[in-house]
KOLVOBA-385207 format. One line per 8 residues: number of its first residue (from 1); their letters; for each residue x, y, z of N, C-alpha, C. Coordinates in steps of 0.05 Angstrom, whole numbers, plus 5000, padded with zeros to 4 digits. Example, Ala and Ser with C-alpha at 12.3 -4.5 7.8 and 13.67 -1.06 7.14 Angstrom:
! KOLVOBA-385207
1	as	5264/4886/5156/5246/4910/5156/5264/4934/5156 ~ 5257/4955/5142/5273/4979/5143/5258/5001/5157
//
This chain:
! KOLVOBA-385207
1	xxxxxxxx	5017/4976/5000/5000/5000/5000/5018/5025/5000 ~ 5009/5044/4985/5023/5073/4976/5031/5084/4995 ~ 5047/5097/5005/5042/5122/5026/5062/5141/5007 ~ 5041/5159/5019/5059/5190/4990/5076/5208/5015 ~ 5090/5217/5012/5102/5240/5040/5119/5264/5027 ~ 5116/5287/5041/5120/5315/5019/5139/5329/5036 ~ 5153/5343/5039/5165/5360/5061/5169/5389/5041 ~ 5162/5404/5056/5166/5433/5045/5171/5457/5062
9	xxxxxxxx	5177/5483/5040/5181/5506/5069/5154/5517/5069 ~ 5151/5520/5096/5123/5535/5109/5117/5563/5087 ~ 5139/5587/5080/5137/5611/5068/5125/5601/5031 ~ 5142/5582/5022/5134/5571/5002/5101/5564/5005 ~ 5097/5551/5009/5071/5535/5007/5044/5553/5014 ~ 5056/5571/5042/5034/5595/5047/5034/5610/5029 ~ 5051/5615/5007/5052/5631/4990/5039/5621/4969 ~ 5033/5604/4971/5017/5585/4941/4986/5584/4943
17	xxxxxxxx	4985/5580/4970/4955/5580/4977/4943/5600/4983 ~ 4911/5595/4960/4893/5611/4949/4886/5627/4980 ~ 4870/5650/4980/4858/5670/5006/4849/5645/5017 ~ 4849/5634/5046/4844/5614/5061/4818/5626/5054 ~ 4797/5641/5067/4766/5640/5058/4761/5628/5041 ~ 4772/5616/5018/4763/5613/4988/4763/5584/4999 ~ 4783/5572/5017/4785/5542/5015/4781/5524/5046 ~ 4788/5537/5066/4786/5531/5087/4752/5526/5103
25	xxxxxxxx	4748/5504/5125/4718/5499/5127/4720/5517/5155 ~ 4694/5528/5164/4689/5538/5182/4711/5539/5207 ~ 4708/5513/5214/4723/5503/5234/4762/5510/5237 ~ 4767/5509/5210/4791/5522/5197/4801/5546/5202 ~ 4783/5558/5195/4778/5584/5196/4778/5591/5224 ~ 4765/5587/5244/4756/5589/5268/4788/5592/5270 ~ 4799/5565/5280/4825/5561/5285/4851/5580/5277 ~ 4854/5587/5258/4867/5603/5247/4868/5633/5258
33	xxxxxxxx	4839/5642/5259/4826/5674/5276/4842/5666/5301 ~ 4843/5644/5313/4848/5650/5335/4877/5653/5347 ~ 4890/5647/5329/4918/5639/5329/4938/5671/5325 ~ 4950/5669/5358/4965/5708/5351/4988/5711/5346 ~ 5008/5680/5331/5036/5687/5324/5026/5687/5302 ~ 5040/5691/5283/5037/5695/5249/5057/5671/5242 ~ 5080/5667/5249/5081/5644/5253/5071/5622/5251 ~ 5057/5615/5274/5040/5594/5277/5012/5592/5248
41	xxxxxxxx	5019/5617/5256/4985/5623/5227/5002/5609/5200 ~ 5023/5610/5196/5030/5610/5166/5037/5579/5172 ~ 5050/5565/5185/5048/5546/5191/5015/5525/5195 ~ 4999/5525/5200/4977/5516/5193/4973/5527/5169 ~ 4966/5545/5158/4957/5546/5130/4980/5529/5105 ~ 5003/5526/5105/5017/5514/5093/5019/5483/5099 ~ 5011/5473/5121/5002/5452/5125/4981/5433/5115 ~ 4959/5444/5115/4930/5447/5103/4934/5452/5079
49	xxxxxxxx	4944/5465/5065/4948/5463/5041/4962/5444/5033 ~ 4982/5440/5038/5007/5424/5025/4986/5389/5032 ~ 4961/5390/5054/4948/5360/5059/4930/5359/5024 ~ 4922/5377/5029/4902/5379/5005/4909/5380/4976 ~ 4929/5388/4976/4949/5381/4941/4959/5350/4941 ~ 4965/5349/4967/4973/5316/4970/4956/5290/4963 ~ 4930/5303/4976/4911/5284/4972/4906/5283/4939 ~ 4906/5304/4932/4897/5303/4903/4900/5286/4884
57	xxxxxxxx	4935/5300/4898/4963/5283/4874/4957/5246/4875 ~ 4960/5245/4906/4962/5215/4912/4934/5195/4900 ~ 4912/5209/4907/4879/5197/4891/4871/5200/4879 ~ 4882/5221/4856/4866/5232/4836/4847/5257/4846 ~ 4835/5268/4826/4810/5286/4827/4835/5313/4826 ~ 4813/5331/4841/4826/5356/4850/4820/5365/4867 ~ 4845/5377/4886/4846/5391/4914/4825/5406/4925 ~ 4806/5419/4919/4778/5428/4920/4764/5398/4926
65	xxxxxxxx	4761/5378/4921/4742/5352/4931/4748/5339/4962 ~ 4772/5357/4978/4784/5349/4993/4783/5369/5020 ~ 4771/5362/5045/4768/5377/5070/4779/5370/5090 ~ 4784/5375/5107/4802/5375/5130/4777/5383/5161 ~ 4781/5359/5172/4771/5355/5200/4783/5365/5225 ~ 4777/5365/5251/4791/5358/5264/4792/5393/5286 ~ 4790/5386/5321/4797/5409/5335/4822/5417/5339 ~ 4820/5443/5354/4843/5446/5363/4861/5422/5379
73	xxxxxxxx	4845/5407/5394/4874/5381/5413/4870/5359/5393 ~ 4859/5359/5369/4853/5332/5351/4874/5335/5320 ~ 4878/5303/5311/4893/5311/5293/4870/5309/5266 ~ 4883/5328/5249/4866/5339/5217/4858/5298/5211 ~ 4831/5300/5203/4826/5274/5184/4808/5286/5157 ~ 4818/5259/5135/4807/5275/5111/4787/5265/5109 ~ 4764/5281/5084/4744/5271/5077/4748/5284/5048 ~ 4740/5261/5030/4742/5267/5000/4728/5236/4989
81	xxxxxxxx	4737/5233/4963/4727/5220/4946/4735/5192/4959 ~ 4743/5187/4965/4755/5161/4974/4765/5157/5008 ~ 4766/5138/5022/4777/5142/5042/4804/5138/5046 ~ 4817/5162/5064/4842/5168/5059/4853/5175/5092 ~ 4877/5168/5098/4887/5182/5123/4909/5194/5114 ~ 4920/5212/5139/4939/5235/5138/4949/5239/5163 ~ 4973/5248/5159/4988/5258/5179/5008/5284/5178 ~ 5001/5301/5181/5018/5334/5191/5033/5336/5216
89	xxxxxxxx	5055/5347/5202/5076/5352/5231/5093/5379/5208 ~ 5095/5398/5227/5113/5416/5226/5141/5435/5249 ~ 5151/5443/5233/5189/5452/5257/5196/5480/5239 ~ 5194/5498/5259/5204/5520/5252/5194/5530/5221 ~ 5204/5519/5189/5215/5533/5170/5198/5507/5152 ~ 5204/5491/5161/5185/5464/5154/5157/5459/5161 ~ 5148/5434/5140/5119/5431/5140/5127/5398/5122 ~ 5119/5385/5144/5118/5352/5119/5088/5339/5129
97	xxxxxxxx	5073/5332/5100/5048/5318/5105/5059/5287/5096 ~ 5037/5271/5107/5040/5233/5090/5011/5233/5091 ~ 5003/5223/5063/4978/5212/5066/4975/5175/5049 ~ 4962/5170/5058/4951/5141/5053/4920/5125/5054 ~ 4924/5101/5046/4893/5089/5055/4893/5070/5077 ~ 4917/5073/5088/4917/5064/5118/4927/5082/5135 ~ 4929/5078/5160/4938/5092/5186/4962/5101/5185 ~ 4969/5128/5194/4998/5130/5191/5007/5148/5207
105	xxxxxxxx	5036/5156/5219/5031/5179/5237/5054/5184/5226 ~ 5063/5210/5228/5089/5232/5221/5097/5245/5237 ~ 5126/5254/5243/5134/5279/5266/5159/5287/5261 ~ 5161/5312/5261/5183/5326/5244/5187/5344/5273 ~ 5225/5341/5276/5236/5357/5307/5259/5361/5286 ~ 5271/5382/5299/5298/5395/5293/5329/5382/5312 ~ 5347/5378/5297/5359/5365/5318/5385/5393/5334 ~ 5379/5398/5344/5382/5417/5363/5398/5413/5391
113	xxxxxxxx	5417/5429/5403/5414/5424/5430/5403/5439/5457 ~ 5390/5418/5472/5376/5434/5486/5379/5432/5518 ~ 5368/5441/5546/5372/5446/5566/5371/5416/5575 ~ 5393/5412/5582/5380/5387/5598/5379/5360/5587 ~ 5388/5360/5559/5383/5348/5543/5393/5312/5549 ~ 5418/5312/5562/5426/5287/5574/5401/5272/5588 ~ 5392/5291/5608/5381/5274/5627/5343/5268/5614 ~ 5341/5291/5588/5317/5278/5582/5317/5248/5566
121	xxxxxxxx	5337/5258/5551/5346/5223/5535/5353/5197/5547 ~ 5355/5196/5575/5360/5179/5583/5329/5171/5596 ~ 5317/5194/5587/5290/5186/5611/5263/5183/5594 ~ 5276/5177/5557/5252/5172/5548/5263/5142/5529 ~ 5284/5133/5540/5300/5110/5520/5306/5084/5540 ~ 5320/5067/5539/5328/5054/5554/5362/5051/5556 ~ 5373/5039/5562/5396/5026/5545/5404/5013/5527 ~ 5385/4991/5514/5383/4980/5495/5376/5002/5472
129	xxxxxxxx	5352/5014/5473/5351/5029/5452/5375/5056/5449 ~ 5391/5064/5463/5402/5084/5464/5427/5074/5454 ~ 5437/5046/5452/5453/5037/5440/5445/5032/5410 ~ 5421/5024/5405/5408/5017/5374/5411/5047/5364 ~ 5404/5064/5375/5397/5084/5358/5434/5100/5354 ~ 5455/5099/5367/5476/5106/5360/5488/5086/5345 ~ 5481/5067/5331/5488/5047/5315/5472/5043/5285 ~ 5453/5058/5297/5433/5057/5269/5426/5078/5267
137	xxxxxxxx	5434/5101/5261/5420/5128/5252/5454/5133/5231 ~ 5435/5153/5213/5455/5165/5200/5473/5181/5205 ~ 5466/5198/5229/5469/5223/5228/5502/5210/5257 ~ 5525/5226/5255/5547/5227/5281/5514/5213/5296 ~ 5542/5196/5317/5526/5175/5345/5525/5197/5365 ~ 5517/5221/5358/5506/5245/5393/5484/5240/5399 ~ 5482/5251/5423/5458/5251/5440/5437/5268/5420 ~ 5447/5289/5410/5431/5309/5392/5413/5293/5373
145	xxxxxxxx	5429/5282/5359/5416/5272/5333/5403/5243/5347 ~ 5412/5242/5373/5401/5207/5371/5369/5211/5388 ~ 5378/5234/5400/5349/5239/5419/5325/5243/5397 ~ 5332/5264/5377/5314/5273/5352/5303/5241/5343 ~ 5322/5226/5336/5306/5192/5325/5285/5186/5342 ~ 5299/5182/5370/5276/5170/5389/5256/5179/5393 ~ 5260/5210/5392/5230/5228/5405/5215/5228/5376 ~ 5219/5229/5351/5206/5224/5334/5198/5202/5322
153	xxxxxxxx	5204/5186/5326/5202/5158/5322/5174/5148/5345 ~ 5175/5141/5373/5155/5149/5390/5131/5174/5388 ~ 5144/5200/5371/5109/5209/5367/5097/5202/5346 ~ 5115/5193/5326/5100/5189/5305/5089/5152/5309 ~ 5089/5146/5320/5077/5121/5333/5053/5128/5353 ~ 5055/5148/5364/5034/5155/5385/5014/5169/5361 ~ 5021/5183/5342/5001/5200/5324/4987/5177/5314 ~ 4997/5154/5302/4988/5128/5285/4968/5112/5300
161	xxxxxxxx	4981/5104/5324/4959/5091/5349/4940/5100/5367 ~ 4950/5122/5375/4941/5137/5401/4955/5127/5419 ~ 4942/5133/5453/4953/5134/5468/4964/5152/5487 ~ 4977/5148/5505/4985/5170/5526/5018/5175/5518 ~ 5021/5206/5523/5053/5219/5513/5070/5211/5530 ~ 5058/5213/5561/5081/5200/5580/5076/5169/5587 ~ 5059/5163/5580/5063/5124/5580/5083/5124/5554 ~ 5087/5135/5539/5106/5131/5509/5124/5138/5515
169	xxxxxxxx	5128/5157/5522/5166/5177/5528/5174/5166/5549 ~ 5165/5171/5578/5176/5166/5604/5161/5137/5610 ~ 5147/5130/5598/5134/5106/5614/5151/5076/5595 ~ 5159/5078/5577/5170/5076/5553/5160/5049/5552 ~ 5135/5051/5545/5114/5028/5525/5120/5020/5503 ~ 5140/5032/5495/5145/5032/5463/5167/5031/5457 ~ 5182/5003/5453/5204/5006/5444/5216/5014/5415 ~ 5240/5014/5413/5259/5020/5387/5276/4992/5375
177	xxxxxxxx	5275/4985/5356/5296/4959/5347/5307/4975/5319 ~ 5328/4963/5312/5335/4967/5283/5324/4944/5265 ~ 5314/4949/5246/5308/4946/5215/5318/4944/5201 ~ 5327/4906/5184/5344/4906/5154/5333/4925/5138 ~ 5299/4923/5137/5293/4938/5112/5268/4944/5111 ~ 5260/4960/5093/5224/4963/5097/5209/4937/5098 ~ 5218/4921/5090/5206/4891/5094/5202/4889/5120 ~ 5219/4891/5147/5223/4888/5167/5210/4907/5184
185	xxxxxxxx	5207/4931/5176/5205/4957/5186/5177/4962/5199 ~ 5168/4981/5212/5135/4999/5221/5138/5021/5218 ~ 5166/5027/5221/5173/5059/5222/5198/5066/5216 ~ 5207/5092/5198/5229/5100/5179/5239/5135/5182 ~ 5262/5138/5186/5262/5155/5195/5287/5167/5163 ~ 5281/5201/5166/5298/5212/5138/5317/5235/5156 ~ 5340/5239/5153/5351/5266/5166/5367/5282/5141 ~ 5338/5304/5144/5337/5328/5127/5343/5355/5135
193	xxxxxxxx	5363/5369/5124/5362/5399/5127/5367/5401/5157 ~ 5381/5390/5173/5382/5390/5205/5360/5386/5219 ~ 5344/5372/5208/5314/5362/5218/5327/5332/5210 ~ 5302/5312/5238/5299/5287/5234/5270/5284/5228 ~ 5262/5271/5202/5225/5271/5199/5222/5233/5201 ~ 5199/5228/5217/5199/5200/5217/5168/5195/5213 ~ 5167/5165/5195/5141/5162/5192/5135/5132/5208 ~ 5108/5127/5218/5104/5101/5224/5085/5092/5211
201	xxxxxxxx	5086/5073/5196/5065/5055/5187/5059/5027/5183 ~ 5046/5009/5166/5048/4979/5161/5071/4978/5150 ~ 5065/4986/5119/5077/4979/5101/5093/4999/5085 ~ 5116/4994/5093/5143/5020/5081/5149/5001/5051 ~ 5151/4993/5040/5154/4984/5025/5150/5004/4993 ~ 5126/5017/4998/5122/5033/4970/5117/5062/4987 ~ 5129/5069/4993/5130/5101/4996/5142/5125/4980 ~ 5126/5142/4976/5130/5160/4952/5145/5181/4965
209	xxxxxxxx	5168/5189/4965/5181/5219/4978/5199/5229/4961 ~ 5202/5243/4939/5218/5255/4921/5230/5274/4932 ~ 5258/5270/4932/5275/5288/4958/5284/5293/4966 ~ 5281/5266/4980/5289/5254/5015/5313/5240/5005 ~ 5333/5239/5018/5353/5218/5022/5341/5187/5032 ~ 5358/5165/5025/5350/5148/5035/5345/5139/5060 ~ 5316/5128/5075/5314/5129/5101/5329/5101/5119 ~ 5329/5105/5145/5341/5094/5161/5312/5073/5175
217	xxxxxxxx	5310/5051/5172/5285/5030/5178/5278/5019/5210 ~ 5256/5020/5218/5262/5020/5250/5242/4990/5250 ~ 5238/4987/5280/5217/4964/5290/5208/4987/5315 ~ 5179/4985/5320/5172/5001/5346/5148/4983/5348 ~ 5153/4966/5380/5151/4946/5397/5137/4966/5413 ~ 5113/4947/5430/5109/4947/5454/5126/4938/5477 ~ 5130/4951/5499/5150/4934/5517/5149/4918/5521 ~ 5162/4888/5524/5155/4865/5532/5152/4847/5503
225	xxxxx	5146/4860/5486/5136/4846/5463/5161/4838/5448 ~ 5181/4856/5445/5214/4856/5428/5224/4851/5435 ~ 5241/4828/5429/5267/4804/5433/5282/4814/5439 ~ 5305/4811/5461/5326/4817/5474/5342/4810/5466 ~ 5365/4831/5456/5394/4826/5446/5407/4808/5463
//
């Protein structure tokens, strides 16, 4: 099964999209009025857009047959010609959508350093995974780039399933394994432009991302469930 995935800049994409009134549903709209960084505003509107060209591209028709659900604490679901899911995540300058006809979740973090940063990585990983992930990521084996895998890798598993943020991070329900290959894989991670973007789904196998460098293939286990090195 397809999964299409887009990454773009927020200024680009807001710049493409038609006067939101013309395309956005009530509820959209609502959301947007209420929103007082401009920032944040251009960031949802380039989001929403970039879901709705996606959908198009990936099912046919045209971007007009395509609406966007969903509150402020809920994530966007589509409704169009066909049934379809999606996933939005955006960082700073960025904006990456995935859509499909199965479940899928996305999450795009900057790999950055930040306060404290030792002692949160140790408090959302284990040992085992904190060894997998400096052995299997692309990016130098730092805490920087290795925390960015794990914390994205776990939300974009929590966007796909649901669930609770601290049973996932601190409670760590959810493990990390390395992956020969999309054959093997649930979840794939790409490190772009000093961003890590990761997707979780069934089937990596046919994923559409014109782009991207080649991704790095994960396993994400329930605890208890994944075999011990």
């Amino acid at each position: 099964m397809t999964t299409w995935l887009r990454l773009g800049s927020v200024t680009e994409l807001a710049a493409q999209a038609p006067e939101a009134q013309s395309w956005m549903t009530e509820g959209e709209l609502a959301r947007l009025a209420a929103m007082q960084s401009a920032r944040r505003r251009g960031q949802f509107v380039a989001g929403r857009w970039l879901a709705r060209t996606l959908l198009a591209e990936a099912f046919g028709g045209v971007w007009q047959a395509w609406t966007l659900t969903g509150g402020a604490d809920a994530p966007p679901a589509a409704s169009g010609p066909v049934p379809a899911s999606l996933s939005i995540s955006h960082s700073g300058g960025l904006v990456a959508c995935a859509v499909s006809a199965a479940m899928l979740g996305l999450d795009l973090e900057p790999c950055r350093a930040r306060k404290e940063l030792d002692a949160l990585y140790g408090a959302i990983t284990t040992d085992v995974e904190r060894a997998t992930l400096a052995s299997h990521t692309a990016a130098p084996a730092d805490t920087v780039h290795s925390f960015a895998h794990a914390w994205t890798l776990k939300e974009a598993a929590l966007k796909r399933h649901g669930g609770g943020l601290f049973a996932t991070m601190l409670g760590h329900a959810l493990g990390i394994e390395a992956a020969s290959g999309a054959q093997d894989a649930n979840a794939c991670t790409w490190l772009h432009d000093g961003h890590v973007l990761a997707l979780c789904a069934d089937d990596l196998r046919a994923v559409t991302a014109p782009g991207m460098p080649l991704p790095r293939y994960w396993r994400l286990m329930p605890s208890g469930t994944a075999p011990q090195p």
